[in-house]
Structures are given as C-alpha cells and as structure tokens.
C-alpha positions, 0 to 999 in steps of 0.5 A: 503523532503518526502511528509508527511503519511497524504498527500501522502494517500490523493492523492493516494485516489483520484488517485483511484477514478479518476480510477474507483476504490473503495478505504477506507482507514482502518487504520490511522497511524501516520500523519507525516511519518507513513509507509503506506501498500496498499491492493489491493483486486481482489474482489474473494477471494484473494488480494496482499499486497504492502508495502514500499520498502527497503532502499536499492532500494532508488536512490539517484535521487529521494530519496523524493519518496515513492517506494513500493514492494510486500509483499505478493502475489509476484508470484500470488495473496494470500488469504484474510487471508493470506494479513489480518494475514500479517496486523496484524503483521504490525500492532504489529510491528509498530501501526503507520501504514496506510492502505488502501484498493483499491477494483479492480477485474483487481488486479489495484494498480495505484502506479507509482513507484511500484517494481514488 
C-alpha cells in the first residue's frame, strides 16, 4: 500500500525543516494519490525540478515507495522560467498535482530515493 499524497508532503515538509531548509508547499493536489513535483531553488536564478519517476525503474522490493527523477535540470540546474514554464504543463496535464518548493543555495533536495 502506497503512502497517501497528503502524508508523504507532510513528511517531507518537516524533513526539510529539520534540515534548515525553507520549504512552502505552492500546490495542493489530490489528497489520496495525486502525483507530487518537488522544486528545489538554488536562490540565484536557477532551480531543478524532481518529479515521479517511471514505472519502469519501481522494484518489486519496494513497490510502496515513492521514487523521484529529474525532470529539468539533469545536466545543470535550469533557469526559474524554464522549471515554472515545466509546472504549467504539469499542471494542464493533471490538476491534480502537488508541488512543493524547497529554497536551498547547496541545490539540497533531501529525497532518499531520488535517481540522479
């Protein structure tokens, strides 16, 4: 059984605090299992945007957990824009999105199962 949407940002928003991080969540999306998009803003311009992995990488181990990838930003971190323009699509894609914005000039995302 996966952790609902709800739960899982809760957590994720005290992780963040705990780590000295200021973290809002912008967007509230479904409660239940809406997907959930995580920016990580470098404070100078540019930001990386992690959001849910394929299917495909899922291991059968653990195939409760949440696993994220980069979206935009994978070689070096993008421009605000370039990460806000990504969200919008998203957002028309599926309403039901959360996304949360973590503020951290070391680029810190603190998602243990993150692929890079």
């Amino acid at each position: 059984m996966r952790l609902k949407s709800g739960i899982w940002v809760a957590a994720y928003v005290r992780r963040c605090n705990v780590e000295g991080a200021f973290v809002a969540v912008r967007r509230r999306g479904a409660e239940e299992a809406g997907a959930v998009y995580i920016k990580i803003s470098k404070l100078d311009g540019t930001a990386v945007l992690y959001g849910p992995a394929p299917q495909a990488v899922f291991d059968e181990a653990r195939p409760a957990g949440r696993i994220f990838t980069i979206i935009v930003g994978r070689d070096a971190p993008a421009s605000e824009a370039d990460v806000e323009a990504r969200l919008v699509r998203e957002i028309r894609y599926d309403p039901d999105v959360w996304i949360v914005e973590v503020e951290d000039r070391e680029g810190r995302h603190f998602l243990d199962d993150a692929i890079v």
